[in-house]
TORKOL-4160 file (C-alpha; in steps of 0.2 Angstrom, whole numbers, padded with zeros to 4 digits, m for minus):
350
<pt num="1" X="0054" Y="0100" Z="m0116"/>
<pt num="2" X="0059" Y="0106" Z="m0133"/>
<pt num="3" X="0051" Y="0096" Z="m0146"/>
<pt num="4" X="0064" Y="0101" Z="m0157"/>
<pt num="5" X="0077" Y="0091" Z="m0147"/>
<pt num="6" X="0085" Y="0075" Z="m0151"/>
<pt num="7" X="0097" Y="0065" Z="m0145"/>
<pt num="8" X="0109" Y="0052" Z="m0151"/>
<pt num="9" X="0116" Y="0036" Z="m0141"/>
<pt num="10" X="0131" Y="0030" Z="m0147"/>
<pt num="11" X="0132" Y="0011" Z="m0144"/>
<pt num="12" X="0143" Y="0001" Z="m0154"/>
<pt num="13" X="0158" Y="m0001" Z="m0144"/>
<pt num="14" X="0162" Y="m0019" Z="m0139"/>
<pt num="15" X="0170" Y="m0013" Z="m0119"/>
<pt num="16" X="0185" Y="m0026" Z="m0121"/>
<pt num="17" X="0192" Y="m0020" Z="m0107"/>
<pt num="18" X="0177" Y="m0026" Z="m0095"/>
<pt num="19" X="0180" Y="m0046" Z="m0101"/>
<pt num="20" X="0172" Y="m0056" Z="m0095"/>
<pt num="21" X="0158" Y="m0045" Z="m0089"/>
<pt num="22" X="0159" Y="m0037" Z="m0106"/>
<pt num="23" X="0158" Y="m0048" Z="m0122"/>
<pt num="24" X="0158" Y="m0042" Z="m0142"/>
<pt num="25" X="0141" Y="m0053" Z="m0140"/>
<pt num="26" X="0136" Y="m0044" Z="m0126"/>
<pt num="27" X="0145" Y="m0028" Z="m0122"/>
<pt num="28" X="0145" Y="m0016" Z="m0107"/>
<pt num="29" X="0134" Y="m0003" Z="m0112"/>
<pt num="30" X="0121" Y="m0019" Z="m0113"/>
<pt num="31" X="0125" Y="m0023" Z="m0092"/>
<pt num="32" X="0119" Y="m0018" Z="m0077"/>
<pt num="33" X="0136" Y="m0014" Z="m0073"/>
<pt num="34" X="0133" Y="m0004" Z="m0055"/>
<pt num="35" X="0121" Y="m0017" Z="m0049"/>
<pt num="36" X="0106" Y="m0005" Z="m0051"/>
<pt num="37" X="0094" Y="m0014" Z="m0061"/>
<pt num="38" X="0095" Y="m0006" Z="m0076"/>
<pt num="39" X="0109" Y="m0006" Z="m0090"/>
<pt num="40" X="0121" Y="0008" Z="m0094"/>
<pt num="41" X="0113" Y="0012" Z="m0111"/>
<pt num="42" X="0095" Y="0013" Z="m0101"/>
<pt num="43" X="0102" Y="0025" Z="m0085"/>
<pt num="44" X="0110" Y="0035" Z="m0101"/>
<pt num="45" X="0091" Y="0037" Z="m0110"/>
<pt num="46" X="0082" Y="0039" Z="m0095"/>
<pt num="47" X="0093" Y="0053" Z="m0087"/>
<pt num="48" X="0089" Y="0062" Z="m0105"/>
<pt num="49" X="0071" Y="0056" Z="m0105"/>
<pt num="50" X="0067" Y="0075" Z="m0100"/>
<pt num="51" X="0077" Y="0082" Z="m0113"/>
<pt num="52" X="0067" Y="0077" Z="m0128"/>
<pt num="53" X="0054" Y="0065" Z="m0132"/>
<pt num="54" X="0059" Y="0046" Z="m0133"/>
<pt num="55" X="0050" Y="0048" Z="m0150"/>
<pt num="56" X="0068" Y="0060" Z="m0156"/>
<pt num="57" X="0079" Y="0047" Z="m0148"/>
<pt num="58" X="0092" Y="0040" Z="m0158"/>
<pt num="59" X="0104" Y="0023" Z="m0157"/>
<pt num="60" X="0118" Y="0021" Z="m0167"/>
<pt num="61" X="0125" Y="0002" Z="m0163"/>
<pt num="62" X="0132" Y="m0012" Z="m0172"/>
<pt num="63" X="0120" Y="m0023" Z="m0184"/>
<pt num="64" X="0124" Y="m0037" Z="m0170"/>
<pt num="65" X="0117" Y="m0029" Z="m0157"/>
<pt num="66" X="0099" Y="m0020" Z="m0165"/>
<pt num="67" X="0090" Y="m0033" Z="m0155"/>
<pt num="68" X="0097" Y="m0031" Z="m0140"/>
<pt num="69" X="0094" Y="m0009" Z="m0142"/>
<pt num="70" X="0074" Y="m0014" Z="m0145"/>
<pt num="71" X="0072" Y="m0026" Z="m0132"/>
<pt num="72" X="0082" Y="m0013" Z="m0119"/>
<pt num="73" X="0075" Y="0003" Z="m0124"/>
<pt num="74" X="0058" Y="m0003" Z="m0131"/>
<pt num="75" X="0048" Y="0015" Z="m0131"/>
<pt num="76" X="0063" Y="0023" Z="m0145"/>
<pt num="77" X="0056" Y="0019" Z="m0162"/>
<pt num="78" X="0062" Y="0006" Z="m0171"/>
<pt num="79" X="0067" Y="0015" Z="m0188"/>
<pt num="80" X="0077" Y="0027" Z="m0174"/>
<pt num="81" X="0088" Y="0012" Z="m0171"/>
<pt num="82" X="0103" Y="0013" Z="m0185"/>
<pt num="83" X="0113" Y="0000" Z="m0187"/>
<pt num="84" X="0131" Y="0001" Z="m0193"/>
<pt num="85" X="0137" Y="m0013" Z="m0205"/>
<pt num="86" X="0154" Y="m0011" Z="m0196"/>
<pt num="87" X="0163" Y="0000" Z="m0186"/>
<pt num="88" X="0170" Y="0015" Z="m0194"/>
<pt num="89" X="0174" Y="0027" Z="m0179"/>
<pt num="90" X="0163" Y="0040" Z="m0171"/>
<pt num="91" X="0165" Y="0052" Z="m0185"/>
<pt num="92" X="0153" Y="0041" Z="m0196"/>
<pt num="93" X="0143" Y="0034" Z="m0182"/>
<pt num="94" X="0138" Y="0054" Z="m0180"/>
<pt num="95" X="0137" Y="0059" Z="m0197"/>
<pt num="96" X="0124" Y="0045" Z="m0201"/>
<pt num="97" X="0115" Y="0052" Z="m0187"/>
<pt num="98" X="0114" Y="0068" Z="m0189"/>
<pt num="99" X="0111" Y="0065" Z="m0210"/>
<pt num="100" X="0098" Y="0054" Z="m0206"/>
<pt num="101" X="0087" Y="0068" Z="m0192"/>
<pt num="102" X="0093" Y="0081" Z="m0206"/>
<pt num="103" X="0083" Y="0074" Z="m0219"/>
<pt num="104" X="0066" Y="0075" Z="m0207"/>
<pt num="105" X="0072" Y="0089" Z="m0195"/>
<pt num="106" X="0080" Y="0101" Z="m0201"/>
<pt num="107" X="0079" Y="0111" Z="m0186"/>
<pt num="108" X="0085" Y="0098" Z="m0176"/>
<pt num="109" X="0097" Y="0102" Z="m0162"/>
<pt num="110" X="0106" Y="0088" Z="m0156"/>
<pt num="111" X="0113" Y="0079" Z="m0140"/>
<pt num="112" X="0128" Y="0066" Z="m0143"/>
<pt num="113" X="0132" Y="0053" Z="m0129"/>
<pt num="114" X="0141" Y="0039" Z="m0127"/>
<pt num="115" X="0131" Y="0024" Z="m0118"/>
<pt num="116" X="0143" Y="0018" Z="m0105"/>
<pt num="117" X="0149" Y="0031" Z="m0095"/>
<pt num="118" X="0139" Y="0033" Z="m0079"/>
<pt num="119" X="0131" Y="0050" Z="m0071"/>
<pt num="120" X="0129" Y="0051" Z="m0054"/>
<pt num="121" X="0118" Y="0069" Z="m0053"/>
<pt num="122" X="0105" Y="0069" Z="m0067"/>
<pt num="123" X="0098" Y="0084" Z="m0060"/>
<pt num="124" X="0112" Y="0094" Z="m0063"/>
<pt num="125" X="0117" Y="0083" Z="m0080"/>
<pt num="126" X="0100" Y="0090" Z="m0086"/>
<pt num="127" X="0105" Y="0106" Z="m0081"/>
<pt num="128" X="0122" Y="0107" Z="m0089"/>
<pt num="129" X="0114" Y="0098" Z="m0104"/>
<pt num="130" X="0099" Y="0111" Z="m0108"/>
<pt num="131" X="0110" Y="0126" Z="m0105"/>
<pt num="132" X="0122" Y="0118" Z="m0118"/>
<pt num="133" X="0106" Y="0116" Z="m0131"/>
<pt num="134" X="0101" Y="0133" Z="m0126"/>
<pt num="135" X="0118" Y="0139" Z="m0133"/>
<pt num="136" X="0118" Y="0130" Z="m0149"/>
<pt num="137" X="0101" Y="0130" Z="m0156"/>
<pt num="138" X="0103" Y="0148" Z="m0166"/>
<pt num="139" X="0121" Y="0148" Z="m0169"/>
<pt num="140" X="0134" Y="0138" Z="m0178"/>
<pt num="141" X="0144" Y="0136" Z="m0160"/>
<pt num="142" X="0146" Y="0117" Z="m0155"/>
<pt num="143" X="0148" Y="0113" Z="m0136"/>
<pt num="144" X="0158" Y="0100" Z="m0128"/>
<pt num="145" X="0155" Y="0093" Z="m0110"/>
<pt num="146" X="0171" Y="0098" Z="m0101"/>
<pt num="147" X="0173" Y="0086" Z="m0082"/>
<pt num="148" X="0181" Y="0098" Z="m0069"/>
<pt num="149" X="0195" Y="0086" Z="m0065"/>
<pt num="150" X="0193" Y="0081" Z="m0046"/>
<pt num="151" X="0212" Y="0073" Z="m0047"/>
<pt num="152" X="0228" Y="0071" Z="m0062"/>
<pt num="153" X="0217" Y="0056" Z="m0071"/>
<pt num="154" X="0230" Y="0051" Z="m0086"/>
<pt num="155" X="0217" Y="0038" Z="m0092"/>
<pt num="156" X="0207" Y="0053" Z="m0101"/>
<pt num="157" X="0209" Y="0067" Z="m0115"/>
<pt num="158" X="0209" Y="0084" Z="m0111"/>
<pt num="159" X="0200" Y="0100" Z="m0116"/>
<pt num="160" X="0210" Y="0116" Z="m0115"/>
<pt num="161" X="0199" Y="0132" Z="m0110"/>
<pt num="162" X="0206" Y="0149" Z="m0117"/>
<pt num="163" X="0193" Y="0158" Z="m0106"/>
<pt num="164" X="0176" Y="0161" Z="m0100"/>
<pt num="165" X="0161" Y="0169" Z="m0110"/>
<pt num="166" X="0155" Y="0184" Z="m0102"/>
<pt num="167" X="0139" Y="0181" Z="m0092"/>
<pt num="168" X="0139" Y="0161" Z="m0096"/>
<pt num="169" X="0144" Y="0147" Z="m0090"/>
<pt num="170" X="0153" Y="0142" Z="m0107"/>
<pt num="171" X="0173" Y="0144" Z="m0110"/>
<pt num="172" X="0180" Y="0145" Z="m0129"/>
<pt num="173" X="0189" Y="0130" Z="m0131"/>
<pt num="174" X="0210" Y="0133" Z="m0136"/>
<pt num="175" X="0216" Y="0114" Z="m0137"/>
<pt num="176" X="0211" Y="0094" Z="m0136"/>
<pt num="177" X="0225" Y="0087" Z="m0127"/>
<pt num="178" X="0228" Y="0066" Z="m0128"/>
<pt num="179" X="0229" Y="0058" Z="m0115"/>
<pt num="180" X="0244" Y="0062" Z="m0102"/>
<pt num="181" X="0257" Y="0054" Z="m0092"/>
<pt num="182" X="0256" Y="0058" Z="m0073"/>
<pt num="183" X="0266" Y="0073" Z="m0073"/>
<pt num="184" X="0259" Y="0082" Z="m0088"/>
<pt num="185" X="0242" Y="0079" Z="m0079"/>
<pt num="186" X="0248" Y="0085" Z="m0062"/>
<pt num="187" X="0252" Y="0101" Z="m0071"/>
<pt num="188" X="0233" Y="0103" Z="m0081"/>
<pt num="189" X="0227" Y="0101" Z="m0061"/>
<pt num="190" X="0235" Y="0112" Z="m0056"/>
<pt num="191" X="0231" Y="0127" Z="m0070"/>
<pt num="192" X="0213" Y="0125" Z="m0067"/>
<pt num="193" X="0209" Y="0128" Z="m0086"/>
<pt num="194" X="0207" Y="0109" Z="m0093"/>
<pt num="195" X="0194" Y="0099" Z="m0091"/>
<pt num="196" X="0191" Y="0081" Z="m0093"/>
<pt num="197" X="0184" Y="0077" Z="m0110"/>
<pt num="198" X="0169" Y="0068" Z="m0108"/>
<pt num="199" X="0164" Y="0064" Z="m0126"/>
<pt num="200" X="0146" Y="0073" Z="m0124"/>
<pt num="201" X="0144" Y="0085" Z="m0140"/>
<pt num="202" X="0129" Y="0100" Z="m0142"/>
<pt num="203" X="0126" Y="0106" Z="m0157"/>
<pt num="204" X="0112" Y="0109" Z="m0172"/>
<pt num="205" X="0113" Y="0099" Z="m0186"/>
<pt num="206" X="0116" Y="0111" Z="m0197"/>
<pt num="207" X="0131" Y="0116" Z="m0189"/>
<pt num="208" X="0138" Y="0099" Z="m0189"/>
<pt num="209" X="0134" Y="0094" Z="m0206"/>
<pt num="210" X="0141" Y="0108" Z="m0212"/>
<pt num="211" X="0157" Y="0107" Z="m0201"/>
<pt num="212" X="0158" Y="0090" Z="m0207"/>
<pt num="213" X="0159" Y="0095" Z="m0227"/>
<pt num="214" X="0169" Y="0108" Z="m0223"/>
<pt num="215" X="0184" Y="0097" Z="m0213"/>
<pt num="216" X="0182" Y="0081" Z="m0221"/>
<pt num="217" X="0173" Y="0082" Z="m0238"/>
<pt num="218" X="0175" Y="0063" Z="m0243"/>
<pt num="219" X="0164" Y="0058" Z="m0226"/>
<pt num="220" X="0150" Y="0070" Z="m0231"/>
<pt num="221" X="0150" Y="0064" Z="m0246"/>
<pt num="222" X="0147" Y="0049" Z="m0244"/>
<pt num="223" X="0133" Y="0055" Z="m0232"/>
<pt num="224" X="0124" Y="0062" Z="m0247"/>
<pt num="225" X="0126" Y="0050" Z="m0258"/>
<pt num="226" X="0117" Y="0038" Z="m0243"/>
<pt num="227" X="0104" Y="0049" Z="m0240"/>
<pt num="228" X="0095" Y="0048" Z="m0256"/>
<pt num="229" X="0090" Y="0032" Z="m0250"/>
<pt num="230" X="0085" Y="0037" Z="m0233"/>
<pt num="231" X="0069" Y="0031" Z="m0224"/>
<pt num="232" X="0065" Y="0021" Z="m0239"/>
<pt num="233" X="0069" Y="0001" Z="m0243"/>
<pt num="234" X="0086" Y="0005" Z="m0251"/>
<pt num="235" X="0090" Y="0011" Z="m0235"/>
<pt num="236" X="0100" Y="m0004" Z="m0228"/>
<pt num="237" X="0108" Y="m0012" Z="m0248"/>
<pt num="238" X="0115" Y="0008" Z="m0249"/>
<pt num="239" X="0121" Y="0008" Z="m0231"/>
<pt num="240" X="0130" Y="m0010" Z="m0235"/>
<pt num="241" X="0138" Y="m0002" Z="m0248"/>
<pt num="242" X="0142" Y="0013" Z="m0244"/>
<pt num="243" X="0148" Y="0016" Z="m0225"/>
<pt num="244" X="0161" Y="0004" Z="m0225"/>
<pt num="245" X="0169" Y="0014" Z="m0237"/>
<pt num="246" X="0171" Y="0027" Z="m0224"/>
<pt num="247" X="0186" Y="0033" Z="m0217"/>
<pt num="248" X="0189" Y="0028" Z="m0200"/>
<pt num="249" X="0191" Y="0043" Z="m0192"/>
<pt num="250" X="0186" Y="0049" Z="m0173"/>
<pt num="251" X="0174" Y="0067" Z="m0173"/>
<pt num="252" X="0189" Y="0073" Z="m0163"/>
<pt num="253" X="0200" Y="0072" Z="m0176"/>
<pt num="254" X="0187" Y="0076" Z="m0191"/>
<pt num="255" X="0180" Y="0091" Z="m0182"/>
<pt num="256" X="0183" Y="0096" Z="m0164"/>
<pt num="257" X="0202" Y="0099" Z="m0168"/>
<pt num="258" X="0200" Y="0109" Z="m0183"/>
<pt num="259" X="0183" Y="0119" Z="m0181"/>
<pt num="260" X="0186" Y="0137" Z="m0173"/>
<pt num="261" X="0170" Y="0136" Z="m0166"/>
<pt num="262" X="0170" Y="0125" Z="m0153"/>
<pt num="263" X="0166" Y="0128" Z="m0136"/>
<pt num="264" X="0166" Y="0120" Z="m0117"/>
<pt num="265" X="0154" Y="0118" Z="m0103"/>
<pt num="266" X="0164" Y="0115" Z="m0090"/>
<pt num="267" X="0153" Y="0103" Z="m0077"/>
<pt num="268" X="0152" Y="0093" Z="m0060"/>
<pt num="269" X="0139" Y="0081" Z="m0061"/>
<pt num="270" X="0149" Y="0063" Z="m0055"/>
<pt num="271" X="0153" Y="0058" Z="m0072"/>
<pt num="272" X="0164" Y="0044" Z="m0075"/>
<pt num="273" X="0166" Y="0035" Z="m0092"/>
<pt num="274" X="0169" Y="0016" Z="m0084"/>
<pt num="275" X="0183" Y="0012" Z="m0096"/>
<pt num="276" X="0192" Y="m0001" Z="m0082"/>
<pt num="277" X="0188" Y="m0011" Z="m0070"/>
<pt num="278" X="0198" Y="m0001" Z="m0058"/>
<pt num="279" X="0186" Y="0015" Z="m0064"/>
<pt num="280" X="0172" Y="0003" Z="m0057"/>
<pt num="281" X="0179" Y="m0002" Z="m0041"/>
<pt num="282" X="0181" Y="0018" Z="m0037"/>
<pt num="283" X="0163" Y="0021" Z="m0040"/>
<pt num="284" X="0155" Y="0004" Z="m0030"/>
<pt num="285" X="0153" Y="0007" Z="m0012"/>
<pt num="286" X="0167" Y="m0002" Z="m0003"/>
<pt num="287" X="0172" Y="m0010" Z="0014"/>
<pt num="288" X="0181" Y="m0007" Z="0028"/>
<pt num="289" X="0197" Y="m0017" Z="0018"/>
<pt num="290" X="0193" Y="m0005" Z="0003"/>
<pt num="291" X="0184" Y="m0020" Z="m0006"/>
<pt num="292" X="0170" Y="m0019" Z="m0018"/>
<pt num="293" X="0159" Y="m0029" Z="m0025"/>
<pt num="294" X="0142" Y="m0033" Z="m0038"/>
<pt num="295" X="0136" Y="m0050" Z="m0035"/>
<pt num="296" X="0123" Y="m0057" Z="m0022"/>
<pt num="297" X="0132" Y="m0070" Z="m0011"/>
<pt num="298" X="0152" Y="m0065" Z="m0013"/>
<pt num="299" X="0163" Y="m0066" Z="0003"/>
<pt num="300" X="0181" Y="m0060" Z="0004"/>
<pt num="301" X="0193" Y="m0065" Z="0020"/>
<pt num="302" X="0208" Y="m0056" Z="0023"/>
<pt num="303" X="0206" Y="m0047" Z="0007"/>
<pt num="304" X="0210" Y="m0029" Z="0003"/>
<pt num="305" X="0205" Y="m0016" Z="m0012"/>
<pt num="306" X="0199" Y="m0030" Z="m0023"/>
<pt num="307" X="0184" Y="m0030" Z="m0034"/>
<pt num="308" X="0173" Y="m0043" Z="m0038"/>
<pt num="309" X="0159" Y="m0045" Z="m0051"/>
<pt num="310" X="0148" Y="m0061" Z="m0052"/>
<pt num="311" X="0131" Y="m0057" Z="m0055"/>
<pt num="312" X="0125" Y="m0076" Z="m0061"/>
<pt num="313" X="0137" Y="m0084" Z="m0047"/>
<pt num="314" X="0127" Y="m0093" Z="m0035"/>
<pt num="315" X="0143" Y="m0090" Z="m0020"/>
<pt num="316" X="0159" Y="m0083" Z="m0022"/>
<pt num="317" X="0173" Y="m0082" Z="m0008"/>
<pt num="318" X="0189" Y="m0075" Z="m0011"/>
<pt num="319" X="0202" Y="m0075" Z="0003"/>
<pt num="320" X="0220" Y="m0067" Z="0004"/>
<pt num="321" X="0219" Y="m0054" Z="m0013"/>
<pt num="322" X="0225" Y="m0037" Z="m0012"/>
<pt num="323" X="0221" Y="m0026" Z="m0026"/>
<pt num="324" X="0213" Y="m0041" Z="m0039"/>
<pt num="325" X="0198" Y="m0043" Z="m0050"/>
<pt num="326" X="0188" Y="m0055" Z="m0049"/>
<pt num="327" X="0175" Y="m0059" Z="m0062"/>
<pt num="328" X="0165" Y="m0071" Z="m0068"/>
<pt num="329" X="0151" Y="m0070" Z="m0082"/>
<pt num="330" X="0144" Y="m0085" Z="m0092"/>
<pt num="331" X="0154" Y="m0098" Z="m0088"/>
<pt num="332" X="0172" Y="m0086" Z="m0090"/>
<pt num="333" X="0181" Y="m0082" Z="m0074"/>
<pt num="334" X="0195" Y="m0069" Z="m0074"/>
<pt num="335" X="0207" Y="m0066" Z="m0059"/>
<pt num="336" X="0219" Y="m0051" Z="m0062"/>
<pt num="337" X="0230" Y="m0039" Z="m0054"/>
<pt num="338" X="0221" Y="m0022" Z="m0055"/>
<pt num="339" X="0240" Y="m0017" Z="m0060"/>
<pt num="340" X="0240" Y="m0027" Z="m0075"/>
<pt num="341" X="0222" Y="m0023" Z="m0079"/>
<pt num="342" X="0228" Y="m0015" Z="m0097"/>
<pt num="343" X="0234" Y="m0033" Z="m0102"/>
<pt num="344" X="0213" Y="m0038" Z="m0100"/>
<pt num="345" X="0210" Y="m0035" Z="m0118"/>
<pt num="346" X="0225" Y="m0047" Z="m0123"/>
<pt num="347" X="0220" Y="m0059" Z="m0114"/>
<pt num="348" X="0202" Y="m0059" Z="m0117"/>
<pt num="349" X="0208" Y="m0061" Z="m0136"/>
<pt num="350" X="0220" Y="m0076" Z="m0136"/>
């Protein structure tokens, strides 16, 4: 292990999508989504547990949801938990990260995740993940984590390879695509040069502060002004005043898309970033009638490729669904087509 590693979570989002498993109280990255005991934002630390010491681990998350980060994650020290005064986009959620390890490491080299995406080989995530750092640690190159795509998903970004490195496993990086419609993604399949875009970013901090000053000026800033006040009691009143003044901007647009130095690894480690509960379903082992489910007493008759989620039910039976959710969390139930499942967040909010 490299003490000179760090890593950042990213754990702010509220997962509207997952209602009513996932609250803006209590959101997804919080939940023991898969029915394995632990939370996403836990399997994502402990699979990077080996990659730096928990004492360089980093949280950015809402100011709602500090509490819940300590109480989850209790061995990542307190002061590493930054809290957002409100959401401004990943592009400051990073930045006020890697500001923040600047100021103490300057020789930081960094790991940026999001917390609720699942990772089904750790081994070969470490793998993937230390030859990414290896990369970055004496260069100004940043890495993206590029998913070989295992079918023509249109729920995710792309990443565009213009070729492989000599000797490495890491391609130059031509284009970030948007999300496709069916046929466009039949076509990046098919060429064999475009990857999923997982939102996992390698780089030192250096590179990225500087990246950052250089593509968007305002953002960094902004930054410096904060960081005056860093690891000292001003820290919060400047924070207060000063992030939401931010621009809301995402590090795709504020970086990745502009920087001629940015680079992919393509991997296959059984990633998926659980954005639906039809994502879910695909990854929970299912019956014979393609049925899946998280719960301990839940029954289903004459039911086909269905999922249901009810952790705190005491006994769920479902008879004659095919290709519903079914979920049930703190007194909320939610029975949905898993064709209409992009209407969730609507309804969740009326």
């Amino acid at each position: 292990m490299d003490v000179s590693n760090h890593v950042v979570i990213m754990a702010g989002g509220i997962g509207s999508r997952f209602w009513p498993m996932s609250t803006p109280q209590y959101p997804k990255q919080f939940i023991d989504v898969m029915g394995l005991g632990k939370s996403l934002i836990q399997l994502t630390a402990e699979r990077l547990s080996d990659v730096a010491p928990m004492s360089n681990f980093w949280v950015v998350t809402s100011k709602n949801y500090v509490d819940i980060v300590k109480q989850q994650l209790p061995d990542i020290p307190e002061q590493n938990i930054l809290a957002e005064p409100e959401p401004r986009n990943t592009a400051p959620c990073i930045a006020y990260a890697c500001w923040k390890i600047k100021k103490n490491y300057p020789q930081a080299n960094i790991v940026v995740t999001p917390s609720d995406a699942l990772v089904v080989n750790t081994t070969e995530y470490q793998r993937i993940i230390n030859e990414a750092l290896a990369f970055t640690a004496h260069s100004n190159n940043i890495v993206t984590i590029g998913i070989k795509p295992s079918r023509p998903e249109t729920g995710y970004g792309y990443i565009a390879s213009a070729g492989q490195l000599d000797n490495r496993e890491i391609h130059k990086v031509e284009a970030f695509k948007e999300k496709p419609d069916l046929k466009t993604a039949e076509k990046y399949l098919a060429a064999g040069n475009y990857f999923w875009n997982a939102g996992i970013f390698v780089w030192n901090v250096n590179t990225i502060t500087d990246a950052l000053q250089r593509y968007t000026p305002d953002l960094a800033d902004r930054m410096e002004e904060m960081s005056h006040d860093f690891y000292t009691d001003k820290e919060t009143d400047t924070l207060a005043k000063i992030f939401p003044t931010c621009e809301k901007i995402s590090i795709d647009y504020a970086v990745m898309e502009k920087s001629d130095r940015i680079y992919t690894l393509p991997a296959e480690f059984g990633w998926s970033d659980l954005g639906s509960w039809g994502s879910l379903r695909t990854l929970l082992q299912k019956d014979e009638a393609g049925n899946a489910h998280v719960g301990e007493n839940i029954k289903l008759y004459d039911s086909k490729n269905c999922i249901v989620h009810a952790q705190d039910a005491k006994k769920v039976v479902v008879q004659g669904l095919d290709g519903y959710i079914v979920a049930l969390r703190d007194g909320c139930l939610l029975v949905c087509s898993l064709d209409n499942e992009q209407m969730i967040k609507e309804y969740s909010q009326e």
